[in-house]
C-alpha positions in Angstrom: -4.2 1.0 28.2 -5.0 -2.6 28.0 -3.5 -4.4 25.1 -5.6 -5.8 22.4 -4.1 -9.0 20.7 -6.3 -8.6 17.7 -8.3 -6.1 16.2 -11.6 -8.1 16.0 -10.7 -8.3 20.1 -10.6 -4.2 20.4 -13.4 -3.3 17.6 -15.7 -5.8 20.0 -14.4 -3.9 23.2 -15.2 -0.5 22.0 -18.5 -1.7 20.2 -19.6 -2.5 24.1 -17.8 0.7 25.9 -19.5 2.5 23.3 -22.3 1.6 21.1 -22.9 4.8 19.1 -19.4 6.2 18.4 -18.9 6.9 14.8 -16.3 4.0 13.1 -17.0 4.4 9.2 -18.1 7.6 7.5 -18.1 6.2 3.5 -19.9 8.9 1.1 -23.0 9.5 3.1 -23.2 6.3 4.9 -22.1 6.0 8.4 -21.5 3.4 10.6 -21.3 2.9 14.7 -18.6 0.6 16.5 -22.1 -1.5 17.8 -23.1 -1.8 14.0 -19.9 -2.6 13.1 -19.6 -5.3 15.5 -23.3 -6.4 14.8 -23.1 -6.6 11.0 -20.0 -8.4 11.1 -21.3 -11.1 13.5 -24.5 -11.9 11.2 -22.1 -11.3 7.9 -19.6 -14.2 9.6 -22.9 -16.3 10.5 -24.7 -16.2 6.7 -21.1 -16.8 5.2 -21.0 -20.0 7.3 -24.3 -20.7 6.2 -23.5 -20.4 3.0 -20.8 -22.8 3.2 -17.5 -21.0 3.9 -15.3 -22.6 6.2 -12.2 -22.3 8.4 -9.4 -22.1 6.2 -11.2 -21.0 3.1 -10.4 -18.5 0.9 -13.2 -15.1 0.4 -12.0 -12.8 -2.4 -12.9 -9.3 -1.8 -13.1 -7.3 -5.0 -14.5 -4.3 -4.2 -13.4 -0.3 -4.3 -13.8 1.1 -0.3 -16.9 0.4 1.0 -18.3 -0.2 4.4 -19.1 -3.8 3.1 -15.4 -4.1 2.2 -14.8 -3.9 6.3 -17.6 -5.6 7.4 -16.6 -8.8 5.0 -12.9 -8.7 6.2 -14.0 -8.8 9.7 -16.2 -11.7 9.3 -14.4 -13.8 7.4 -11.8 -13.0 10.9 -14.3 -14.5 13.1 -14.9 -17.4 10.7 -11.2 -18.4 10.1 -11.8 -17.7 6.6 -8.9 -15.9 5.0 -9.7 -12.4 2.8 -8.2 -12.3 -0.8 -7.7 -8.6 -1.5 -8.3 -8.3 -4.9 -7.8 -4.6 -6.5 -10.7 -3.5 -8.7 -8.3 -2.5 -11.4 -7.9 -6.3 -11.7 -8.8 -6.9 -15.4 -9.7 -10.7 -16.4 -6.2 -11.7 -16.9 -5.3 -10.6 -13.6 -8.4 -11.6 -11.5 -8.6 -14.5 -13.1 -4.6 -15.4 -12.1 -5.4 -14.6 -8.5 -8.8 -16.6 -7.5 -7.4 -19.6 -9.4 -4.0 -19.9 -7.2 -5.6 -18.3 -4.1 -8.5 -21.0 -4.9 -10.9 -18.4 -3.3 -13.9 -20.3 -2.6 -16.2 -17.2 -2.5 -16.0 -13.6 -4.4 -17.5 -10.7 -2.9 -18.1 -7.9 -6.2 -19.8 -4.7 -6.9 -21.4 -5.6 -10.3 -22.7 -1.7 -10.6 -19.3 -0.8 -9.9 -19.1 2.8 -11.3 -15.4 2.8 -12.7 -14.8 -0.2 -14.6 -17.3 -2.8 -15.9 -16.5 -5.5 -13.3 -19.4 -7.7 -14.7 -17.5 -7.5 -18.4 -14.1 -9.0 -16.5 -16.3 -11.9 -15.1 -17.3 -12.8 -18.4 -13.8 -13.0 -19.7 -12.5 -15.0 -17.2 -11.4 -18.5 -17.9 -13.4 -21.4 -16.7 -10.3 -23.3 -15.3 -9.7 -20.0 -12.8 -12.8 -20.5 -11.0 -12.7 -24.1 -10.4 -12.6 -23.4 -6.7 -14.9 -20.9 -6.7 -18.4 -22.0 -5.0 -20.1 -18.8 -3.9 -20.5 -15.5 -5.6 -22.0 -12.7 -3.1 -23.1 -9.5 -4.9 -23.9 -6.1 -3.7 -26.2 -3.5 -4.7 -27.5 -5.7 -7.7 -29.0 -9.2 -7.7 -26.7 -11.0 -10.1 -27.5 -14.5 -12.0 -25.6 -16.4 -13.5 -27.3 -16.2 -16.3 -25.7 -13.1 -16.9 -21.8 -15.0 -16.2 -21.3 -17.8 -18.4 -17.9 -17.8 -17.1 -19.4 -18.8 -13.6 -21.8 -21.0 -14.3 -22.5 -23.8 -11.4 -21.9 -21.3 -8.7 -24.1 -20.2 -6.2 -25.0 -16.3 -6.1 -26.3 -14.4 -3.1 -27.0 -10.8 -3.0 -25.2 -9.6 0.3 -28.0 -7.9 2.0 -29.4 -11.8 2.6 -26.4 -13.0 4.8 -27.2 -10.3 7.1 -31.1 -11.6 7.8 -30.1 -14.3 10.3 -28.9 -14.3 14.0 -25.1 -13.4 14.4 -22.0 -15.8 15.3 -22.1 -15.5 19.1 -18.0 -17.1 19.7 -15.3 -17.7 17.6 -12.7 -20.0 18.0 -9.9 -18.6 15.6 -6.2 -18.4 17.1 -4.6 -15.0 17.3 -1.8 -16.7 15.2 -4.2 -17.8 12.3 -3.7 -16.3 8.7 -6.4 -13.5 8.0 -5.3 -11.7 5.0 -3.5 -12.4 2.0 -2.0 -9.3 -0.3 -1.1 -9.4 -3.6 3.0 -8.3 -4.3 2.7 -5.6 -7.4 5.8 -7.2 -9.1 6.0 -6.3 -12.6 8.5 -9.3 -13.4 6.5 -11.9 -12.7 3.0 -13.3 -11.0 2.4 -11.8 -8.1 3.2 -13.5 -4.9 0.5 -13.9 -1.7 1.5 -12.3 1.4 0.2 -13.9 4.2 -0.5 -11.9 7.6 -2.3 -13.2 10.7 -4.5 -11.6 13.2 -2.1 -11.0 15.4 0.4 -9.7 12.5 -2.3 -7.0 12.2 -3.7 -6.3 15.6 0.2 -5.3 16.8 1.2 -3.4 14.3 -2.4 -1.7 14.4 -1.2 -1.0 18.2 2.5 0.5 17.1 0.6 2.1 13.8 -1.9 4.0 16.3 0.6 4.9 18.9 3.1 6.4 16.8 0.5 8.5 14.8 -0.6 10.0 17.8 -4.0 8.3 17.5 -6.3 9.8 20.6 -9.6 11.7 21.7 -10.2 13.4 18.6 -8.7 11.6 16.1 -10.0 11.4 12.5 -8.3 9.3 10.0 -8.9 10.0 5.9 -8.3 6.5 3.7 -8.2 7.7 0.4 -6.2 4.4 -1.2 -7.6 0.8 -1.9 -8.4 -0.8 1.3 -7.2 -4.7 -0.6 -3.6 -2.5 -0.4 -1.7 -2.4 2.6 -1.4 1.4 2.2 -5.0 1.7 2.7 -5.7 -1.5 4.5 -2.9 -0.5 7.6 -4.3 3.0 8.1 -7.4 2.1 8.6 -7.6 -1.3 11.0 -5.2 0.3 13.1 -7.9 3.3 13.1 -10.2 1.0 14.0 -8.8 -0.8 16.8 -8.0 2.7 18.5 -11.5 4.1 18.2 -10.5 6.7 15.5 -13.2 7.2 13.0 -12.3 6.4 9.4 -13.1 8.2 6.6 -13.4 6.2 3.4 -12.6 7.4 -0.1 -14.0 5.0 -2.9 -12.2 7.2 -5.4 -9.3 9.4 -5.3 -10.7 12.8 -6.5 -8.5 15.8 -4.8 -11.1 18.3 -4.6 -13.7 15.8 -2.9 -11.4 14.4 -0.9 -10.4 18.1 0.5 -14.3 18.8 1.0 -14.6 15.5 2.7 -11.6 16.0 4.9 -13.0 19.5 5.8 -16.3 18.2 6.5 -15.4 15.8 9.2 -13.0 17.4 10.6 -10.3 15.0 9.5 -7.1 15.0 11.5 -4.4 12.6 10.1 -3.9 11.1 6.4 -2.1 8.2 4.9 -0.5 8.5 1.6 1.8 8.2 -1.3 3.9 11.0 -2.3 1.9 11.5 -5.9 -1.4 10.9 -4.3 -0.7 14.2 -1.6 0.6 16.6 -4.2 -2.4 15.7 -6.1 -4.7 16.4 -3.3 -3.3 19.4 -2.7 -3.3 20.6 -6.1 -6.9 19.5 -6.8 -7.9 21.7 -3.5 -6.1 24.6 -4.4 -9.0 26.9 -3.0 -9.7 25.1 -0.3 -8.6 26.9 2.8 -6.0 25.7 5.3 -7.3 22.3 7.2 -7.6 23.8 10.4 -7.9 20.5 12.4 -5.1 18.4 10.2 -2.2 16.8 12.7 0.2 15.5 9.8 0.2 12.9 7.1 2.8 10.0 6.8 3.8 9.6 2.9 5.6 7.0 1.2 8.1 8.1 -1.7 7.2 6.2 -4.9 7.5 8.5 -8.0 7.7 11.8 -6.6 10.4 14.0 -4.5 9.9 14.0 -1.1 11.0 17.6 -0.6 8.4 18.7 -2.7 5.4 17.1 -0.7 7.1 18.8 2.9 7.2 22.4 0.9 3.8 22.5 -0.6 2.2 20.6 2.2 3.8 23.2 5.3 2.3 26.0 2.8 -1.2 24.8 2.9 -1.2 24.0 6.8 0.0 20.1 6.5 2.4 18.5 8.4 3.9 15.9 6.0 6.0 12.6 7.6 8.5 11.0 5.3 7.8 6.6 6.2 8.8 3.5 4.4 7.2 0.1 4.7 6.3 -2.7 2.3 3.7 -5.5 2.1 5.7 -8.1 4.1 6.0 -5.8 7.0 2.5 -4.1 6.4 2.4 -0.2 6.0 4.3 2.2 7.8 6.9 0.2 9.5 9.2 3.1 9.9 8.0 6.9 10.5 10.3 9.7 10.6 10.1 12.2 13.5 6.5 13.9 13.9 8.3 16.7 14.9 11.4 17.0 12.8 12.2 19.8 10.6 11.3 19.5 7.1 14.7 18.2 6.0 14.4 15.9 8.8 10.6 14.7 7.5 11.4 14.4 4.0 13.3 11.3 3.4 11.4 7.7 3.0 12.5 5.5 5.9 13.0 6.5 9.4 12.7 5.1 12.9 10.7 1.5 13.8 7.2 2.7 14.8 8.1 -1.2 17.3 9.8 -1.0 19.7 10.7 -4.9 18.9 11.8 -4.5 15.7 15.5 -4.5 14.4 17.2 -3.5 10.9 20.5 -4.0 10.1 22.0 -3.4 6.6 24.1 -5.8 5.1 26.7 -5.9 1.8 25.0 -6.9 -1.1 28.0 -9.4 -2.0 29.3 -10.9 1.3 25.6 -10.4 3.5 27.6 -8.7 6.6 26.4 -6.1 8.5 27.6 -2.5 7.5 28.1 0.0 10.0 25.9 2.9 9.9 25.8 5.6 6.4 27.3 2.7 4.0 24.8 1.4 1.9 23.9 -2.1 1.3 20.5 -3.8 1.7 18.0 -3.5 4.7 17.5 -6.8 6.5 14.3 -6.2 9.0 13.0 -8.6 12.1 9.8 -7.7 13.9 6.6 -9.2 15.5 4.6 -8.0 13.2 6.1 -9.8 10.2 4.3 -12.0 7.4 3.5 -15.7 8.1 5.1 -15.8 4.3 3.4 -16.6 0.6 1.0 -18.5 0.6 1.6 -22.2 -0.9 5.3 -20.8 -1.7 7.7 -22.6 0.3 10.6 -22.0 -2.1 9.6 -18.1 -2.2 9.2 -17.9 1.8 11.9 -19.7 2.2 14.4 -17.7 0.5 12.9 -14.5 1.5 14.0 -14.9 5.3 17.6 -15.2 6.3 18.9 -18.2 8.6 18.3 -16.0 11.8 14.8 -15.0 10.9 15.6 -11.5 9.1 13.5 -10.5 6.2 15.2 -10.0 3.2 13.6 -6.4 1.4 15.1 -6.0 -1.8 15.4 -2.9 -1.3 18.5 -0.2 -0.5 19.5 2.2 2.2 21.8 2.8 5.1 21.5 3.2 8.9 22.0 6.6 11.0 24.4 6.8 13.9 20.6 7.4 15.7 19.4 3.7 14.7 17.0 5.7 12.0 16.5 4.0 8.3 17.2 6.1 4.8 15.8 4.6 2.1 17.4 4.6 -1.3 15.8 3.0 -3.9 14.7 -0.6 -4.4 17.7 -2.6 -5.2 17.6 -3.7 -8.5 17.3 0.3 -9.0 20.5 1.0 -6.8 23.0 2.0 -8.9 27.0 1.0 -8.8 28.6 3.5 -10.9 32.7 3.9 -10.9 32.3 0.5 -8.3 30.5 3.3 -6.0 26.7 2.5 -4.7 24.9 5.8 -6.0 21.1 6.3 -5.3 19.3 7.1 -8.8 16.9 9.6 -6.6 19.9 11.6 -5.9 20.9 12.0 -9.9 17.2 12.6 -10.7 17.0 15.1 -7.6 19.7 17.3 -9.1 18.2 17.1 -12.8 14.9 18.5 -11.6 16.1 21.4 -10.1 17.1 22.3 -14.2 14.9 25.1 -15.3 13.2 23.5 -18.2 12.9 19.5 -16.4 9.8 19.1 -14.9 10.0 15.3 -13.8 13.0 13.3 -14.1 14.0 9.5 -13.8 17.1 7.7 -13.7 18.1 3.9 -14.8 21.1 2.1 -15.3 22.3 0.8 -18.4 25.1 -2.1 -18.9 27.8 -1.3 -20.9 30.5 -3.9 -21.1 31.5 -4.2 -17.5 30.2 -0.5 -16.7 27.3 0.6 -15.7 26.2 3.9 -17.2 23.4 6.5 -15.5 20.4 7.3 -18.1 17.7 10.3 -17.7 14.8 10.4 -18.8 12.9 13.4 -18.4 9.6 15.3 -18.7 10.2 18.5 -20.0 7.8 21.3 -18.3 5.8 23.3 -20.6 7.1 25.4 -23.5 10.4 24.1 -22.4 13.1 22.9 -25.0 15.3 19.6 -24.8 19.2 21.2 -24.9 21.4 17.6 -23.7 24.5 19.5 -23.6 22.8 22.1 -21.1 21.6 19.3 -18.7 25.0 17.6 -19.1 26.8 20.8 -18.0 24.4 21.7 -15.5 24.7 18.6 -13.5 28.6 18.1 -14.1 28.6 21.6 -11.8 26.8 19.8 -8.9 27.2 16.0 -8.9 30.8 14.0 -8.8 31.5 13.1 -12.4 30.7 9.3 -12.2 27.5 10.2 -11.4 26.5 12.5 -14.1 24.3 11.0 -16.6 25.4 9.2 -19.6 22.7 10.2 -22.1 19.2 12.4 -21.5 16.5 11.3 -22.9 13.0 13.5 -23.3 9.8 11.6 -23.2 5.8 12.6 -22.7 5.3 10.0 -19.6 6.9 7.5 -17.2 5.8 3.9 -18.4 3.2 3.4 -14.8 1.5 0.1 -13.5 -0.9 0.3 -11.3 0.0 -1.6 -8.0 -2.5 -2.2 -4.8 -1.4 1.1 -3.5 -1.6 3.4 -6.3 0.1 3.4 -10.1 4.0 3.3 -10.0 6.7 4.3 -12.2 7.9 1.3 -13.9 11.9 1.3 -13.2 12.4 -2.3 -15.0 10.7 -0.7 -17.8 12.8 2.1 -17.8 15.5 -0.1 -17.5 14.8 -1.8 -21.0 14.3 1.2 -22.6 17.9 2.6 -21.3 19.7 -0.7 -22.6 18.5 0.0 -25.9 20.3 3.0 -26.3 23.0 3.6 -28.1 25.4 5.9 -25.8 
């Protein structure tokens, strides 16, 4: 197979191999690889038109659409650079993010069904869309006499950039920015993570070969295409002339009826986001053309996904990957055993890529099953935050490794097991302990439903804290949880103090809601133990 560098390169090669093949099936709107290619040439062509440049920024705030594609692609072939902005973005939020992207345009769904995007606008401050030139507006011709907030702009309803010819030739390097993502730190602002085209187009090629993309292949997006989780899954679809399926809204039941209906074969995923699918299509039968999905472990346990999932005909794929490095960087085995599937991390889906973990004290590299933090180096890397020297800078090590933040240790097979992010690693009797394997143990309890684990500071020690859901009808007994778990775990690593609570503190990040472990945190140092 011929490589692609880019996947504006192979959507263009299959739109002329092949016209009429199905690319995006969105609700009941479809369209071909030659529409595709088509739209996004006179899309590219009005926005330059319009006024958008090389180099500018193009803010897309919209829930998955087919416009949502065709915009990314043509700000591609423009040189522009696409702004994913969530549309759980409230004013505060939307308003941070055009201002320090200084997005020239917004693209927005003013009828957006699910949150009153037009009422965000409004309450926007002034200052934030200095930049801001063009407002392009779907479904719903928009004036800006209905957006104080944005008066002085220019609005265009998006159906008009598409009346003129198309943008014939581009002249945009493989190596120029495309997209920037927003971090989902909790801490602070969120950072800008900066990928080019060909950051994209070759992990697209490792993300299609390694999911065993090919004739027949039909991918299901049922996450925010502005997150990498949905945005990865479906590019790399793209560029290997799988049909996508797009899911504006994640609804279990209509996702299972959708995923039936087209015959769906592969899924991407967060560990929450598949047991609720599955739990939501109870009676839906088995999925009789489903290959396997690849899940990332953010709240739930792993094992769980694997055993519920093999029951109902699924073939569930333990992966770990984070904005910097896109989605999916590692994969374990397609055709391990369910132990083997379950744990987040695995191999390098490139076969250019490295990982080494290093001490979290000294930086040197640990030898495989001690655990320190993973240190990764691959072509597919970030570019770095945008207009954040300082942050880029110390995110990279002197030999070009990026630092993660986050936990785990090596196999003797070169394979990657996660832990935890780092600040939720915990160091318990001087000994590096996982918090998933505390909270593991707790949940097997008979009355725990979900559990969580944090650290808390005492003096120079650092004490395990559990907070957990009780299921049901169930009643909070400490002393039952704190003998149940000193049968199974080493003693340093049996929990200080239980607490019982109705719900994990969540924020909602570009790929789905997330517990909140810094919250948690807080919560645990204000205990008295």
């Amino acid at each position: 197979m011929k490589t692609l560098p880019t996947v504006l390169t192979a959507i263009d090669a299959l739109a002329q191999a092949n016209p009429d093949a199905r690319a995006i099936l969105c609700g009941d709107r479809a369209l071909s690889y030659g529409g595709l290619s088509e739209r996004s040439r006179r899309l590219a062509y009005g926005l330059s038109k319009l006024g958008v440049e090389p180099g500018d920024r193009v803010a897309i705030w919209l829930a998955n659409r087919l416009e949502w594609i065709e915009t990314a692609l043509a700000c591609g072939r423009l040189g522009a650079i696409v702004v994913c902005a969530n549309t759980r973005f409230r004013a505060l939020d939307l308003g941070d993010i055009l201002e320090r992207s200084a997005a020239k345009a917004l693209l927005f769904w003013p009828g957006f069904p699910e949150a009153k995007h037009l009422d965000v606008l409004s309450n926007v401050e002034p200052r934030q869309v200095k930049s801001l030139k063009y407002v392009v507006t779907i479904d719903d011709d928009v004036g800006a006499s209905r957006l104080a907030s944005l008066s002085g702009k220019t609005f265009v309803a998006y159906e008009r950039l598409l009346e003129q010819k198309y943008l014939r030739r581009s002249t945009v390097a493989p190596q120029d920015p495309w997209v920037l993502f927003t971090t989902s730190g909790t801490t602070q602002r969120p950072k800008f993570v900066m990928h080019s085209h060909t950051s994209v187009g070759g992990h697209a090629q490792d993300f299609a070969r390694a999911h065993l993309f090919g004739h027949g292949t039909v991918l299901c997006v049922p996450h925010p295409v502005s997150g990498v989780l949905g945005f990865t899954p479906t590019f790399s679809a793209l560029a290997a002339g799988a049909p996508v399926v797009l899911i504006s809204k994640f609804d279990g039941a209509f996702i299972a009826a959708q995923m039936l209906k087209h015959r769906v074969t592969n899924l991407s995923t967060i560990d929450q986001g598949l047991l609720t699918l599955l739990n939501d299509a109870a009676g839906e039968p088995i999925f009789p053309d489903f290959r396997f999905a690849m899940f990332g472990a953010l709240n739930a346990q792993p094992e769980d996904c694997i055993r519920i999932a093999d029951a109902r005909g699924f073939r569930c794929v333990g992966s770990y990957g984070m904005t910097e490095v896109h989605a999916g960087f590692t994969l374990q085995r397609v055709d391990g055993s369910p132990k083997e599937r379950a744990p987040g991390g695995g191999f390098a889906i490139s076969p250019k890529a490295r990982m080494r973990i290093v001490d979290i004290a000294t930086r040197q590299a640990l030898p495989a099953g001690q655990i320190g933090e993973l240190e990764i180096s691959t072509p597919n890397i970030m570019l770095g935050y945008f207009r954040n020297e300082e942050a880029t800078r110390a995110a990279f090590t002197e030999d070009g490794f990026l630092r993660t933040g986050d936990s785990g240790f090596l196999l003797p097979d070169g394979s990657f097991r996660f832990i935890a992010r780092l600040g939720d690693t915990l160091r318990l009797s001087g000994f590096l302990v996982s918090p998933v394997e505390i909270s593991s143990c707790v949940e097997t309890h008979p009355s725990v439903l979900r559990c969580e684990v944090a650290g808390r500071k005492q003096e120079a020690a650092m004490k395990a804290i559990a907070f957990v859901i009780l299921k049901e009808g169930a009643s909070f007994d400490p002393t039952s949880l704190t003998d149940f778990c000193r049968a199974r775990l080493a003693a340093y690593k049996v929990p200080a103090k239980f607490v019982a609570i109705e719900a994990f503190p969540t924020t909602e990040g570009p790929n789905g809601p997330k517990v909140q472990r810094a919250k948690l945190r807080e919560m645990a140092q204000e205990l008295s133990v």
